[in-house]
C-alpha positions in Angstrom: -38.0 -34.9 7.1 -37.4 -31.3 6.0 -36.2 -30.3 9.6 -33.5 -33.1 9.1 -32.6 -31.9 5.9 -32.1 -28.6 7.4 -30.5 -29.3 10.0 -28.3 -31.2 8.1 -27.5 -28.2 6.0 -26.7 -25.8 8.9 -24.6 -28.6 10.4 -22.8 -29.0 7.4 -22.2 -24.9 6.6 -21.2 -25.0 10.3 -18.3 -28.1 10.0 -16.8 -26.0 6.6 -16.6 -22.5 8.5 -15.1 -24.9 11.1 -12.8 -26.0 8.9 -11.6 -23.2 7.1 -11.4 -21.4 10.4 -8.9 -24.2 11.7 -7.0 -24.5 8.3 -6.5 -20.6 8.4 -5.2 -21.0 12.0 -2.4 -24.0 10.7 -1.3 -22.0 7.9 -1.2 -18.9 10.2 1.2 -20.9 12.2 3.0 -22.8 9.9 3.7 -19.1 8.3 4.7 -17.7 11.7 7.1 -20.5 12.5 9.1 -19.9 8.9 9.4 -16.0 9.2 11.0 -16.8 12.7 13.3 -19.1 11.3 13.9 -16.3 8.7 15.0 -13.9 11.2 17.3 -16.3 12.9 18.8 -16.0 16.2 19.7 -11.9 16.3 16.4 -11.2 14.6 14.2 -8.6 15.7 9.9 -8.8 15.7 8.9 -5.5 17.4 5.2 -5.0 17.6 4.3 -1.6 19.2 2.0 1.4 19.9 3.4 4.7 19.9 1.9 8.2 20.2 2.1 10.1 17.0 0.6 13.4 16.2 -1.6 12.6 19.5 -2.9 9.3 19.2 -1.8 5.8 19.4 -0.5 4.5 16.5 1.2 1.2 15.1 4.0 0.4 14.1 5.9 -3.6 12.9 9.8 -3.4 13.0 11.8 -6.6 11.5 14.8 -7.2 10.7 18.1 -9.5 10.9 20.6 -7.0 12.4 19.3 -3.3 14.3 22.9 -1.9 12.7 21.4 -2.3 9.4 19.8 0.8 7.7 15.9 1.4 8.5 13.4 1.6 5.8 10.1 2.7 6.0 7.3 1.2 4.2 4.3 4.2 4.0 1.4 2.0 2.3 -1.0 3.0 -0.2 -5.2 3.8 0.0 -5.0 6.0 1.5 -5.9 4.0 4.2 -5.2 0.0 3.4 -2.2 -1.5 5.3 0.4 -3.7 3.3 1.1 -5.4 6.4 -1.2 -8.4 6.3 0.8 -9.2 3.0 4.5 -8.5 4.7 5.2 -12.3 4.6 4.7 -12.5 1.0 7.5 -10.3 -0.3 9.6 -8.7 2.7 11.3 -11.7 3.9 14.5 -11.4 2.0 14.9 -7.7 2.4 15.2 -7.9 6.3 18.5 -9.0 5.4 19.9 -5.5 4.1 17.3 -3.4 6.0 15.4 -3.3 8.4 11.3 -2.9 7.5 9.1 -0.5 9.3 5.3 -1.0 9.2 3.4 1.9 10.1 -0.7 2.0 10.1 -1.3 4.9 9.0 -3.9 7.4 10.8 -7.2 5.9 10.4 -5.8 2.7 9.2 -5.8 -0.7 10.1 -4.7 -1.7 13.9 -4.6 2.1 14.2 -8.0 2.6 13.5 -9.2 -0.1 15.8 -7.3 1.6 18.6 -9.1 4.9 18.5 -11.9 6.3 18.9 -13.0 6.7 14.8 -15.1 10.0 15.7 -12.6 11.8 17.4 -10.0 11.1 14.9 -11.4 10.6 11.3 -11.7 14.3 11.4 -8.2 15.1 11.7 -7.1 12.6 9.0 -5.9 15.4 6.5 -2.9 15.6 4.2 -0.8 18.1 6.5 -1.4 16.0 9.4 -0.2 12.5 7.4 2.7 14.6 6.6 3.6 16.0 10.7 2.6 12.0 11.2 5.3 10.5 9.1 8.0 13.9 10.3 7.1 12.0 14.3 7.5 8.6 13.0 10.8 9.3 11.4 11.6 11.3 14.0 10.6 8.0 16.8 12.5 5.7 14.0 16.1 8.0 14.4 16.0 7.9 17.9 15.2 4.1 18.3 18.1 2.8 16.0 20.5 6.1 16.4 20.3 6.7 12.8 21.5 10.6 11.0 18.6 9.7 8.4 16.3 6.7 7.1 15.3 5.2 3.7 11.4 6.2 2.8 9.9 3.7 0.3 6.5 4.8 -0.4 3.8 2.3 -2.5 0.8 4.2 -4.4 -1.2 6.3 -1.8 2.7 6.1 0.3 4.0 7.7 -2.8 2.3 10.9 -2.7 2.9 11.4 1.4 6.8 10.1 0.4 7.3 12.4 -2.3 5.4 15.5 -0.4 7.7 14.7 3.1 11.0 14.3 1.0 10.7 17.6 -0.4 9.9 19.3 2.8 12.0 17.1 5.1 15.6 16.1 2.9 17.7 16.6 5.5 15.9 13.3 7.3 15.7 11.0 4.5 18.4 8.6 3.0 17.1 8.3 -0.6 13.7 7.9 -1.5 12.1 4.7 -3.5 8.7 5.1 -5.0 6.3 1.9 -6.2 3.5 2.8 -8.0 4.2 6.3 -8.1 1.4 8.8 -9.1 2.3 11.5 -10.5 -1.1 13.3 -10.5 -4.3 11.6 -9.5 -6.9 13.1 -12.5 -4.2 12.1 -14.8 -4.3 8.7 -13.3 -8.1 8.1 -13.0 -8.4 9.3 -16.8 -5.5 7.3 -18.4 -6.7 4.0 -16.3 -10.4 4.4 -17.0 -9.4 4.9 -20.9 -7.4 1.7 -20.8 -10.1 -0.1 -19.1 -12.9 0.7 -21.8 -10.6 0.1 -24.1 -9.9 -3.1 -22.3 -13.6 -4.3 -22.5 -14.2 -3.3 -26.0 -11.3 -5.5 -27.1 -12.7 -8.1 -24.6 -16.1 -8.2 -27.1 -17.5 -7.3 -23.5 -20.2 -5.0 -24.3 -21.9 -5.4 -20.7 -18.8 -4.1 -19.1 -18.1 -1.5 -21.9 -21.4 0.3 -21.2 -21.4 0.1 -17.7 -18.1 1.7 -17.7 -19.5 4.6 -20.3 -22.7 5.2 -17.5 -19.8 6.2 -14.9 -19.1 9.1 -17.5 -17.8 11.9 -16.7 -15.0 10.4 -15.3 -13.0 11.1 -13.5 -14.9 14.6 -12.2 -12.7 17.5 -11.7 -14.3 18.4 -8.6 -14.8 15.5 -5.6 -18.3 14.6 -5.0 -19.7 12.4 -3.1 -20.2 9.9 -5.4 -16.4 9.8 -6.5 -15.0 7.2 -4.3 -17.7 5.2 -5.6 -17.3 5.5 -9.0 -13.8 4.9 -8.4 -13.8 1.7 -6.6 -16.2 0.7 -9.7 -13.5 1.2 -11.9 -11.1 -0.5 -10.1 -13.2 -3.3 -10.2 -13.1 -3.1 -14.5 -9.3 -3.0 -14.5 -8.7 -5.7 -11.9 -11.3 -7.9 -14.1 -8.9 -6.9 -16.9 -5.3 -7.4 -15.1 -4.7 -3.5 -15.0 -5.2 -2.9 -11.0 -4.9 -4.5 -7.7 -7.8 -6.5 -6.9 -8.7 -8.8 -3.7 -7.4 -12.5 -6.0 -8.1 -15.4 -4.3 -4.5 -15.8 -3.3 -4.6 -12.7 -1.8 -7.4 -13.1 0.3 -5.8 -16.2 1.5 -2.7 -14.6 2.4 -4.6 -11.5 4.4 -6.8 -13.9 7.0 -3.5 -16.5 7.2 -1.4 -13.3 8.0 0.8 -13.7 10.6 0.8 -9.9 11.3 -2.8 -9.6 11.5 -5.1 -11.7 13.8 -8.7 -12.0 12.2 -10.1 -9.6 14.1 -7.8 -7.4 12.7 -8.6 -7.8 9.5 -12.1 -5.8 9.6 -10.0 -3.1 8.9 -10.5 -3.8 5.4 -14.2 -3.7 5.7 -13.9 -0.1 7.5 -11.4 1.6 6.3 -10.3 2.6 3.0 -10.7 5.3 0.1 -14.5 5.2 0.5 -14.1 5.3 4.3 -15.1 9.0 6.5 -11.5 8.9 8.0 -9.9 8.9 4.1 -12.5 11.8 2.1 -10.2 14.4 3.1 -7.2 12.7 1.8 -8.9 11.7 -1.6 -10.4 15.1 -1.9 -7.1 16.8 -1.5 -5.8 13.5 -4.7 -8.6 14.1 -7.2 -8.8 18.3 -6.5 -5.3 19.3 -5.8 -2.4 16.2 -6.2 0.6 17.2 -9.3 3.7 15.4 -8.3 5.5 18.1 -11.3 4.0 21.3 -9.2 5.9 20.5 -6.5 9.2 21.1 -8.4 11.4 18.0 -10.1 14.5 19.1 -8.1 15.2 16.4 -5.5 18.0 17.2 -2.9 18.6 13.1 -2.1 18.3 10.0 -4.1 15.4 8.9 -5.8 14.6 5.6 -7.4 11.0 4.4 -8.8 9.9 1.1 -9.3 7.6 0.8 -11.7 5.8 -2.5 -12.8 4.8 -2.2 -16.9 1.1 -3.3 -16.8 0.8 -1.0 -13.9 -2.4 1.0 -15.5 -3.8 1.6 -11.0 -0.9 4.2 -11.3 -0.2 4.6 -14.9 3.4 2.7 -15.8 3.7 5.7 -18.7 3.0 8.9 -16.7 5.8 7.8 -14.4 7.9 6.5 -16.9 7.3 10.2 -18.6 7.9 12.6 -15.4 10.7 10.6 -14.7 13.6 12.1 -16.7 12.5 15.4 -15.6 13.6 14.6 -11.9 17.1 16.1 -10.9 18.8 14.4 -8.1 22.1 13.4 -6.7 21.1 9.9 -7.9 18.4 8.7 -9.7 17.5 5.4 -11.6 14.0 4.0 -12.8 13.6 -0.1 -12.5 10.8 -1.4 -15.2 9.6 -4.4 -14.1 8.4 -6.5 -16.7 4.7 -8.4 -15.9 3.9 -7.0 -12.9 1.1 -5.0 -12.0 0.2 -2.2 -9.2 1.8 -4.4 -6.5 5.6 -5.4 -8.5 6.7 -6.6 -5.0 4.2 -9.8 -5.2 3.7 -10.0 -8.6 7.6 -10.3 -9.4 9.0 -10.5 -6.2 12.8 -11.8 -8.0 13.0 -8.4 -10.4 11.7 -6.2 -8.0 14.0 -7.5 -5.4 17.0 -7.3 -7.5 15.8 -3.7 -8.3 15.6 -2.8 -4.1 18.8 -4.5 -3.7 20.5 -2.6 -6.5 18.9 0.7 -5.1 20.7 -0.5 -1.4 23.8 -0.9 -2.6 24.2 2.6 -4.5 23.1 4.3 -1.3 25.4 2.6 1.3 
């Protein structure tokens, strides 16, 4: 009797991982047929490997019209791809540009097509920057454009902000989402809000688990940093200040069109706690101040900030902000959203981008 009984159980867990697994498939489809339909006739769904800074790495192209201008999307981390979530927000802006995916070194479907060993050691600040100089370079020659539009998200706005200042003559305007501004800055200002957060929450069990991570954040990286960090981004995505992995966005990764399911171990592997990322989040916590770098931009620069953004503090970029001197500048609050403003208001944040798109043609 028990042997039925368990077999009846592992029959039973085996027809719901079935399940899901064919129900992730349909909506993986049914997904895939609607972006297509998005693109229409003279759309364009380039999926390719090219060799930047001596590996192969990958990069998504959509878009409605090849004459439009090209923006790329440098994602955040360092070292978690935005791609897998394309379908939820880029949609309506491959009408006015067209998008650029790129997996950054050690990331995602770039990772999986090296060798880690070889190449996690060369995943270093200077070498994102010569990275992004090639792939802007590749991007020029492919659509015959003078210059491109960078948009960079969290992580992408450090390597944004460092390659616009070294490279203006390539760059159209610049767009930062979730812009830090300096990392130690960040990690204090979001960790403050947090306990704050829990104390208000009566939550004393989260209160003093977030006092035993004290000091916080360190001034020098340790190895026990990028834990003690992705602990704390657990407290504020409990409290609605961070990105966290929602339900609905765990959905939306495995039903990806972009990404098979095997792709998606990147997520497992890679990432600030990842060997590839340390030298990347050492260089953050030790060394990052967006104001050191000098606040006079030769090109266009826009933020996009959403106001409960507390991942990258909504105040600290709302603060540095005025200080920036450029040919053209404007700041977009949007109102309810979080870390990620381009799913969690798509409408205002899209009405900001197109805004930004029409200044700069």
């Amino acid at each position: 009797m028990e042997a039925i009984i368990a077999l009846m159980i592992v029959g039973g867990i085996f027809m719901l991982i079935a399940g899901l697994a064919l129900l992730v498939q349909f909506k993986k489809q049914k997904t895939a047929s609607r972006i297509r339909m998005a693109l229409g006739h003279n759309g364009m769904d380039c999926r390719e490997y090219v060799t930047i800074g001596g590996i192969s790495q990958y990069l998504h192209h959509r878009g409605t019209d090849v004459d439009h201008p090209v923006l790329l999307f440098l994602h955040g981390g360092p070292g978690s791809p935005m791609l897998p979530f394309a379908q939820e927000f880029q949609i309506p802006w491959e009408k006015r540009v067209t998008v650029v995916h790129w997996d950054q070194r050690s990331s995602g479907k770039t990772y999986f097509n090296n060798c880690p060993k070889q190449v996690d050691p060369t995943t270093t600040v200077e070498q994102a920057i010569q990275d992004t100089y090639e792939v802007v370079e590749y991007l020029k020659c492919k659509y015959n454009k003078k210059k491109i539009i960078i948009m960079g998200h969290s992580w992408g706005s450090v390597l944004g902000s460092l390659f616009v200042k070294q490279y203006p003559e390539l760059v159209q305007a610049y767009i930062g989402v979730g812009q830090v501004i300096n990392m130690i800055d960040n990690e204090r200002i979001g960790y403050e809000k947090a306990l704050k957060s829990a104390k208000a929450a009566g939550n004393d069990k989260d209160y003093q688990a977030l006092l035993r991570l004290e000091p916080y954040p360190p001034l020098e990286f340790s190895d026990d940093m990028p834990k003690k960090l992705a602990r704390v981004r657990r407290y504020q995505s409990k409290y609605n200040l961070a990105a966290g992995a929602t339900f609905d966005l765990v959905v939306s990764g495995l039903c990806s069109p972009f990404y098979t399911l095997r792709d998606v171990r990147c997520f497992f592997r890679t990432g600030i706690a990842s060997e590839g990322q340390r030298q990347i989040m050492k260089f953050l916590m030790e060394s990052f101040d967006l104001p050191s770098l000098g606040t006079a931009y030769e090109i266009p620069v826009f933020y996009i900030q959403g106001e409960r953004d507390w991942q990258t503090p909504y105040p600290l970029a709302k603060e540095f902000f005025p200080k920036i001197t450029a040919p053209l500048k404007l700041f977009y609050s949007i109102p309810d959203a979080g870390h990620i403003p381009m799913i969690d208001q798509k409408e205002k944040f899209n009405e900001a981008l197109f805004d930004i798109l029409e200044r700069i043609e």
